[in-house]
C-alpha positions as a printed NumPy array, in Angstrom:
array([[ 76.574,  99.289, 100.706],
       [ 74.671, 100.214,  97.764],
       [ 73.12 , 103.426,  99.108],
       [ 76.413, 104.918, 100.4  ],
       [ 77.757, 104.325,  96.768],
       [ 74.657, 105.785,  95.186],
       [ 75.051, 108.385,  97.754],
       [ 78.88 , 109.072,  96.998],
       [ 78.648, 109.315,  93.19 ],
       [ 75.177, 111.462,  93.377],
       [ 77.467, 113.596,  95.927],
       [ 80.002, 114.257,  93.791],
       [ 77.971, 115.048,  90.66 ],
       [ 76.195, 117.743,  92.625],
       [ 79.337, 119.466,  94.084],
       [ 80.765, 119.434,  90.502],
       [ 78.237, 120.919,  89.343],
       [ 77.084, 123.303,  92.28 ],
       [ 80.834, 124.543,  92.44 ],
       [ 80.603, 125.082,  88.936],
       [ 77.995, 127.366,  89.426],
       [ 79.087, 128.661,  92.951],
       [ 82.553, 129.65 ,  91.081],
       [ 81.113, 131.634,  87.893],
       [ 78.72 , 133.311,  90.395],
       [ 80.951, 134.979,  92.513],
       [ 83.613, 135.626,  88.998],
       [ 80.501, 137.419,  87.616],
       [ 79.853, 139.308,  90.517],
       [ 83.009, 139.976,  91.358],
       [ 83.428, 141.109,  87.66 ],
       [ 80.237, 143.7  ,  88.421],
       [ 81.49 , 145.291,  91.447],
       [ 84.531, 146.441,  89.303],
       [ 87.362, 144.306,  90.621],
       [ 89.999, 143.705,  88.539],
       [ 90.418, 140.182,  86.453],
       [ 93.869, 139.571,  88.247],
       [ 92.142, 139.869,  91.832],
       [ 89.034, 137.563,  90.543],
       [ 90.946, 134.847,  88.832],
       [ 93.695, 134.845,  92.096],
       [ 91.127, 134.964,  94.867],
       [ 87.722, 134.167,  93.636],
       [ 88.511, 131.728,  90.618],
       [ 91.577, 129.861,  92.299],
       [ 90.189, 129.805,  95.706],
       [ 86.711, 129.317,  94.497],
       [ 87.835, 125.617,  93.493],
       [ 88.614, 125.012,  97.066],
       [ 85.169, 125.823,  98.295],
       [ 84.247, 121.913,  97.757],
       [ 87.226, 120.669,  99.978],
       [ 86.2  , 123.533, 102.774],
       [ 82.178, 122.609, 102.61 ],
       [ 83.303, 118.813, 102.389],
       [ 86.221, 119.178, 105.582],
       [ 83.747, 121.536, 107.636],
       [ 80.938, 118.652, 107.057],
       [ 83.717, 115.652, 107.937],
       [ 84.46 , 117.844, 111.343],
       [ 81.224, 118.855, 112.29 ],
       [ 79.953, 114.681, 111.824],
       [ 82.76 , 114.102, 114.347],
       [ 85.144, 113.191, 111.576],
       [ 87.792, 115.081, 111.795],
       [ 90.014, 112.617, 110.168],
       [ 88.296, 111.871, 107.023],
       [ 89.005, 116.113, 106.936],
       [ 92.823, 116.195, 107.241],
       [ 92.757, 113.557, 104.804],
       [ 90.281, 115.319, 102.403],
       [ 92.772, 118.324, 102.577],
       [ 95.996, 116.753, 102.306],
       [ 94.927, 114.264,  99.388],
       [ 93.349, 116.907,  97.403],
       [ 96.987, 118.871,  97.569],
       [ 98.186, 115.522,  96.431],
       [ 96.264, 114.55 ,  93.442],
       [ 96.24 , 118.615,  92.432],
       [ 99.754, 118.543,  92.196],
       [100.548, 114.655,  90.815],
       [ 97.745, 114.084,  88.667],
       [ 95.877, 117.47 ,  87.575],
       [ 98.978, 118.98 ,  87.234],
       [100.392, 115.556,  85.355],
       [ 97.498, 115.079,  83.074],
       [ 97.776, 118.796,  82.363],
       [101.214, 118.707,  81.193],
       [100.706, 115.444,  79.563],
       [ 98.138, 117.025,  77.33 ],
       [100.296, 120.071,  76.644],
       [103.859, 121.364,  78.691],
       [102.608, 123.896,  80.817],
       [105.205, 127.416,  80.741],
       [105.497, 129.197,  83.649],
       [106.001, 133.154,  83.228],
       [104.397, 134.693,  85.946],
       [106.492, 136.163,  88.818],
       [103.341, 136.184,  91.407],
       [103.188, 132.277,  90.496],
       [106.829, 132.129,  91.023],
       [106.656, 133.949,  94.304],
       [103.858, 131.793,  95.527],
       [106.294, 128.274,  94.86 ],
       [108.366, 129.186,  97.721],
       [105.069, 130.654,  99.8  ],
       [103.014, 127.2  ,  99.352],
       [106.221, 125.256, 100.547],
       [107.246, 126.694, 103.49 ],
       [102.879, 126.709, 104.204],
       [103.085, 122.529, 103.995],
       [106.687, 122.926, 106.083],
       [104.864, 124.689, 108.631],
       [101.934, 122.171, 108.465],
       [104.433, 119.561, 109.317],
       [105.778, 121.072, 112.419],
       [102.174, 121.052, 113.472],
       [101.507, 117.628, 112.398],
       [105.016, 115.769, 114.224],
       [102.618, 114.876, 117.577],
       [ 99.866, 113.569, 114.956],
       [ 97.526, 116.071, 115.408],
       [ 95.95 , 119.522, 115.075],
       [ 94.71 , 121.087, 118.225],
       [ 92.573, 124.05 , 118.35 ],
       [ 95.883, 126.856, 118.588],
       [ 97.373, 125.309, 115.462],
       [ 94.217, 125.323, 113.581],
       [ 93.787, 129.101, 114.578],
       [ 97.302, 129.537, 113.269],
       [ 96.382, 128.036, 110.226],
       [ 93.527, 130.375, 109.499],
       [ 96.104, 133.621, 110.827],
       [ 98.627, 132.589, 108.377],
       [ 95.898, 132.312, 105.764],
       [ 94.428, 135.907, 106.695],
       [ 98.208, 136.911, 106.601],
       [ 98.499, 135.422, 102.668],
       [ 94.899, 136.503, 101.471],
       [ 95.997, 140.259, 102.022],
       [ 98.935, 139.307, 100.302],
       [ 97.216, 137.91 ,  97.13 ],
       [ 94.983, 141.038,  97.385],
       [ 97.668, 143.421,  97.229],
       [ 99.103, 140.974,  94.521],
       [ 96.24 , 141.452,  92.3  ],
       [ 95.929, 144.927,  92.403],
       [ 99.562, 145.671,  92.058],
       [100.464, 143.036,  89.398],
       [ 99.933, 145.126,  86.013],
       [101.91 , 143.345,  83.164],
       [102.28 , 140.016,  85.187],
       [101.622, 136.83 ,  82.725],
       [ 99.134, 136.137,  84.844],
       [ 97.204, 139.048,  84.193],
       [ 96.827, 138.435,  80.601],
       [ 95.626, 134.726,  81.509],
       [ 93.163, 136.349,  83.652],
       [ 91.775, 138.584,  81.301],
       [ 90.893, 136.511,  78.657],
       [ 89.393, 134.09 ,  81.552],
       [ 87.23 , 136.495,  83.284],
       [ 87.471, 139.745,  81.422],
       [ 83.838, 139.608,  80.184],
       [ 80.415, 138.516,  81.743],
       [ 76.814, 138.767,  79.695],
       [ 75.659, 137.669,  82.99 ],
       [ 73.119, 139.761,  84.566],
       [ 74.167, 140.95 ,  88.438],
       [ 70.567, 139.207,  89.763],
       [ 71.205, 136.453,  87.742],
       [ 74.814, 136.192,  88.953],
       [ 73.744, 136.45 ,  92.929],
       [ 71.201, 133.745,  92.468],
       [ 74.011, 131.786,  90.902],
       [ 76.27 , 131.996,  93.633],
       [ 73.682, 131.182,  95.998],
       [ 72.07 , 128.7  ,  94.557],
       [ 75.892, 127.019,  93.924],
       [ 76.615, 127.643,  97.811],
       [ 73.228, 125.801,  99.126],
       [ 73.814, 122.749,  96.46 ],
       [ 77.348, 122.538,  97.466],
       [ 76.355, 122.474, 100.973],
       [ 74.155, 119.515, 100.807],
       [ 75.596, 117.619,  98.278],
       [ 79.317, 118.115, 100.673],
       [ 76.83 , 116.293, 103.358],
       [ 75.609, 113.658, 101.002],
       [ 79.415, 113.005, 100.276],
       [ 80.623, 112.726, 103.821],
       [ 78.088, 110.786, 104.961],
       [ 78.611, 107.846, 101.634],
       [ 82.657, 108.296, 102.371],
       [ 81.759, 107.604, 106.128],
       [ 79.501, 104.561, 105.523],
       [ 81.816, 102.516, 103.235],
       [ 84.427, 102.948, 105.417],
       [ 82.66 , 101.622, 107.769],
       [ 81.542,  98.421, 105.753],
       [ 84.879,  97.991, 104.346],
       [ 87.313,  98.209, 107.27 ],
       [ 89.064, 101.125, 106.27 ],
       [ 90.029, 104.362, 108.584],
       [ 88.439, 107.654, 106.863],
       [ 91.521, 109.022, 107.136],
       [ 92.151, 106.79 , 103.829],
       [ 89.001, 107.096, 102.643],
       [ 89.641, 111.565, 102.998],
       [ 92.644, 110.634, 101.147],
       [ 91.786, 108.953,  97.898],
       [ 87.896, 108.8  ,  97.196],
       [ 86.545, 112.103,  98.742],
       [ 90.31 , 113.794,  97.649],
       [ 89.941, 112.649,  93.908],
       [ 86.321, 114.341,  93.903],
       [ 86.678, 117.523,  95.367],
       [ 89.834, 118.051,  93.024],
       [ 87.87 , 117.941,  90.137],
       [ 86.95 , 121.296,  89.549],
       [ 90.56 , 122.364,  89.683],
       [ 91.358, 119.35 ,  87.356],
       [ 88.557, 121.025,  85.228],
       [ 89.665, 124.263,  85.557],
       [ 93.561, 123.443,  84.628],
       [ 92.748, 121.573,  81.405],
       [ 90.618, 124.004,  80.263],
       [ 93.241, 126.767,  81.089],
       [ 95.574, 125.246,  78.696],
       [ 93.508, 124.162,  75.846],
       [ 93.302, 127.809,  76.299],
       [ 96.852, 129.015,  76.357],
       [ 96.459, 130.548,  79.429],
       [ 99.   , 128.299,  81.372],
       [ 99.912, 130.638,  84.468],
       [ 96.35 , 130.078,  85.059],
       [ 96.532, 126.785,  85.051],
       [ 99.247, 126.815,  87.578],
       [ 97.829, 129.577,  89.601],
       [ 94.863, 127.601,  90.42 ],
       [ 96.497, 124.416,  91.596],
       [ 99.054, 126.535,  94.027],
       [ 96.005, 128.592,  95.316],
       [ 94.218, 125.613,  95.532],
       [ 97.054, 123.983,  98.   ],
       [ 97.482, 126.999, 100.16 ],
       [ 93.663, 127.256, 100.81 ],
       [ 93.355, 123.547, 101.391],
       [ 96.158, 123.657, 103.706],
       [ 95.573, 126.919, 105.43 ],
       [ 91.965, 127.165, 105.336],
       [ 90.597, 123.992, 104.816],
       [ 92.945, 122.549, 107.572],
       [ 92.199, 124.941, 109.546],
       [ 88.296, 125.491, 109.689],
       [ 88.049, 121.698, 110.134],
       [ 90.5  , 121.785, 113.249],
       [ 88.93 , 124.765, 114.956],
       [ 85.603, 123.284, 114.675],
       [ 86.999, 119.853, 116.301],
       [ 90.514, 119.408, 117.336],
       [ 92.011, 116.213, 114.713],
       [ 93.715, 113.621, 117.209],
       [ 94.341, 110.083, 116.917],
       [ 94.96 , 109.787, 113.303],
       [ 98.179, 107.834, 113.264],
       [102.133, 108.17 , 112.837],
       [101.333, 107.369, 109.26 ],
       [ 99.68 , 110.964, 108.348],
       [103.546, 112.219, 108.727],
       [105.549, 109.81 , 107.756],
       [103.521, 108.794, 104.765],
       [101.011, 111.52 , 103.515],
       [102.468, 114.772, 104.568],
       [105.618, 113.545, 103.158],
       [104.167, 112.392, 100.102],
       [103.235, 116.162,  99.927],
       [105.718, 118.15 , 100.728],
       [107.962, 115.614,  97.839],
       [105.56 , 116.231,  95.369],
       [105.116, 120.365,  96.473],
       [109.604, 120.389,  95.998],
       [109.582, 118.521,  92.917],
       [106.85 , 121.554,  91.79 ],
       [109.116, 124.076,  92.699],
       [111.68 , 122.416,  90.917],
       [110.007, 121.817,  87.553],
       [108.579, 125.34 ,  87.83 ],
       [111.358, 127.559,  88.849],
       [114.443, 126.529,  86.488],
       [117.742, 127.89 ,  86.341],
       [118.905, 129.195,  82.761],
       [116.464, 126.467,  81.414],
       [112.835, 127.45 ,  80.326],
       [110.318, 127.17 ,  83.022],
       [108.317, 124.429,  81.753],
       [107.055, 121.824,  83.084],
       [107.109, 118.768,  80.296],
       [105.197, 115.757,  79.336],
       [107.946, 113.514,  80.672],
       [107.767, 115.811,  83.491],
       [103.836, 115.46 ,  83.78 ],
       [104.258, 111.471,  83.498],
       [106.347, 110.783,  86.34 ],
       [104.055, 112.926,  88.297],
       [101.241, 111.182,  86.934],
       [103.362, 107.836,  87.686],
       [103.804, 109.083,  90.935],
       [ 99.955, 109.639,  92.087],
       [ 99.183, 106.118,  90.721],
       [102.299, 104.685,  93.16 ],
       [100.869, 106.548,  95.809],
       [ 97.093, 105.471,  96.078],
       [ 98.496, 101.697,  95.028],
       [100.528, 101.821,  98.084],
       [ 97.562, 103.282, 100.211],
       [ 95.036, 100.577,  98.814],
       [ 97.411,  97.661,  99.309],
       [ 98.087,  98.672, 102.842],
       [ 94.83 ,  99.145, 103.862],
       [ 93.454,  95.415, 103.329]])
């Protein structure tokens, strides 16, 4: 029991870190090949922080665990939204100008609709999972034509002052980002393969396991990312990230892990209790985010009930798996 802890917080220390690096990599060579800051802090910056669930979910389904996967995916999309987005707003109310976020509310919610429909027989065969990746192809060229079209979108300004400048050399930048990718690969593997083993000892599925250790862990670099966006100001960003993060993780994620190895047998309970958990907590976002005649801001009391709401959640998971 020892080693897989050992192995789990060594794991996730590396894939901070190597995602870290793997993230301003590919920003600083993105920034070198001329694209603009809009396109790099949409695509490479808020997708970027996804690259630990997709290593991590690709890992879990290649190991022949394509539960621990789902569950990586869909509890990341949970604790983004309930408690990086909670802590966030606890720290300071996060204001919502951007129109591209704004359009990509309703875009991330029918995504996690559409993930239900696929989830109602408990599983993700090998069509859906090529569906997923379609529709995420399908939004990608969206967000590209997004973030060269946006001029004078909030966001821009956000992504400007996060990404507008590199003193990074381009060599030094490629080594970064490859360097980042090889460390996140084997530190994902390390992860799995602690999550896997105190399942095992402790008598839990790794569905539940995907869901609250291995979820919390690979949501850290957006939870890093989000703080620092608003200690910042830039609170679109902040946003941006956490919806990008959810349509990757739910799209891609989802969907690399299923077309690698078909996710069956995982229980009524990843409808009726996670994905619903989810798709609450992805409404109640829209909610908070798009208001009517109010300002579109979501508050600390706001940030506390989500933040209220992600500790109900994995209390409810914990007690009901022992």
């Amino acid at each position: 029991m020892i080693l897989p802890i050992v192995a789990i917080i060594v794991g996730f220390f590396l894939l901070i870190k190597s995602a870290d690096k793997f993230v301003e990599g590919a920003s600083s060579v993105a920034h070198h090949s001329g694209m603009p800051p809009l396109l790099i802090g949409m695509l490479v910056v808020g997708f970027g922080t996804s690259a630990p669930e997709m290593v991590v979910s690709a890992m879990a389904a290649m190991d022949g665990n394509p539960a621990l996967a789902l569950g990586n995916a869909i509890g990341s999309n949970i604790v983004n939204i309930s408690l990086i987005l909670g802590v966030t707003a606890v720290l300071a109310p996060i204001a919502v100008h951007s129109n591209i976020v704004r359009k990509e509310l309703p875009i991330l919610l029918l995504i996690s609709l559409a993930l239900g429909v696929m989830l109602w027989d408990f599983e993700i065969s090998t069509v859906e999972a090529i569906v997923l990746l379609g529709i995420f192809f399908s939004v990608f060229g969206w967000q590209i034509y997004a973030g060269l079209t946006g001029k004078g979108d909030a966001l821009e300004a956000d992504c400007e002052a996060d990404v507008g400048s590199t003193d990074t050399s381009l060599s030094k930048s490629i080594l970064m980002l490859t360097l980042g990718l090889i460390v996140l690969v084997a530190s994902s593997r390390l992860l799995v393969w602690g999550a896997v083993e105190i399942a095992a000892a402790l008598g839990v599925s790794d569905l539940i396991i995907g869901l609250t250790i291995v979820a919390l862990g690979t949501s850290l670099p957006e939870l890093a990312a989000s703080i620092t966006a608003v200690r910042k100001g830039e609170h679109d960003l902040a946003i941006g990230n956490v919806v990008g993060s959810n349509m990757f993780n739910t799209l891609a994620v989802i969907g690399i892990a299923g077309a690698i190895q078909p996710i069956s047998n995982i229980g009524a309970e990843i409808f009726w209790r996670d994905w619903i958990a989810m798709i609450v907590l992805t409404v109640l976002l829209l909610l908070m985010s798009i208001k009517i005649r109010k300002s579109r801001t979501i508050n600390r009391y706001e940030g506390g009930a989500l933040l209220l709401t992600y500790v109900g959640y994995n209390a409810y998971l914990i007690s009901s798996s022992f």
